[in-house]
Steps between C-alpha positions, in 0.01 A plus 500: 500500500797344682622183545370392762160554327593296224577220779198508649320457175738193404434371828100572429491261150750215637183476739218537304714230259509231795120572557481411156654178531260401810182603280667268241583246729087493559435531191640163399365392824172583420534312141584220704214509720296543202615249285453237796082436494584474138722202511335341777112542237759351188592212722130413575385540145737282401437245739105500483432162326640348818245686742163587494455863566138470618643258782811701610263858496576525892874522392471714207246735663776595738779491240361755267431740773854506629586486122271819453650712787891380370398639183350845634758537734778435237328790228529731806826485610590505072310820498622636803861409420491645110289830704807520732780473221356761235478699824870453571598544151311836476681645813822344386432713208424866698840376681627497168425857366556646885856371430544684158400777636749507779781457222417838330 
C-alpha cells in the first residue's frame, strides 16, 4: 500500500483516539452522576437523629425517586461508555494490523 494509505489510516486512529477521550469524558461523568444520590442518602443517614423520617416521608418519597433514576441513569451511561471504548479499542486494533500489513 502507499502512503497515502498509511495516512488515511493514521488519520482513522487519531479519531477513533479523540472518540475515546469523549466516551471517557462520560465515563467519569457518569461516576459523578452516580456517586451523587449516594452522598446526598450519606448526608441524611447521618443527620437522622435530628429528623423524624416518618414526618418528612413527603420529602423523602420524592428524594429517593429522583435518587433512583440518578442512579439508573448513571449505570447506563458507565455501561454505554465502557461498551463504546472496548469498541474503539478493538477497531483501533484492526487499524493496527491493516497498518502492518501495508508495511510488508
Amino acid at each position: 500500500m502507499n502512503l497515502n494509505s498509511r495516512k488515511e489510516i493514521q488519520e482513522e486512529i487519531t479519531l477513533l483516539l479523540a472518540e475515546k477521550r469523549t466516551s471517557l469524558a462520560v465515563f467519569r461523568t457518569a461516576i459523578a452522576i452516580f456517586t451523587l444520590p449516594l452522598s446526598v442518602f450519606t448526608i441524611l443517614t447521618a443527620t437522622s437523629r435530628y429528623y423524624d423520617p416518618a414526618q418528612s416521608i413527603h420529602l423523602i418519597a420524592p428524594l429517593v425517586s429522583i435518587s433512583s433514576i440518578l442512579v439508573v441513569f448513571g449505570v447506563y451511561l458507565i455501561i454505554r461508555s465502557m461498551n463504546r471504548i472496548r469498541s474503539i479499542d478493538r477497531r483501533i486494533e484492526h487499524l493496527k494490523k491493516e497498518k502492518e500489513v501495508c508495511k510488508e
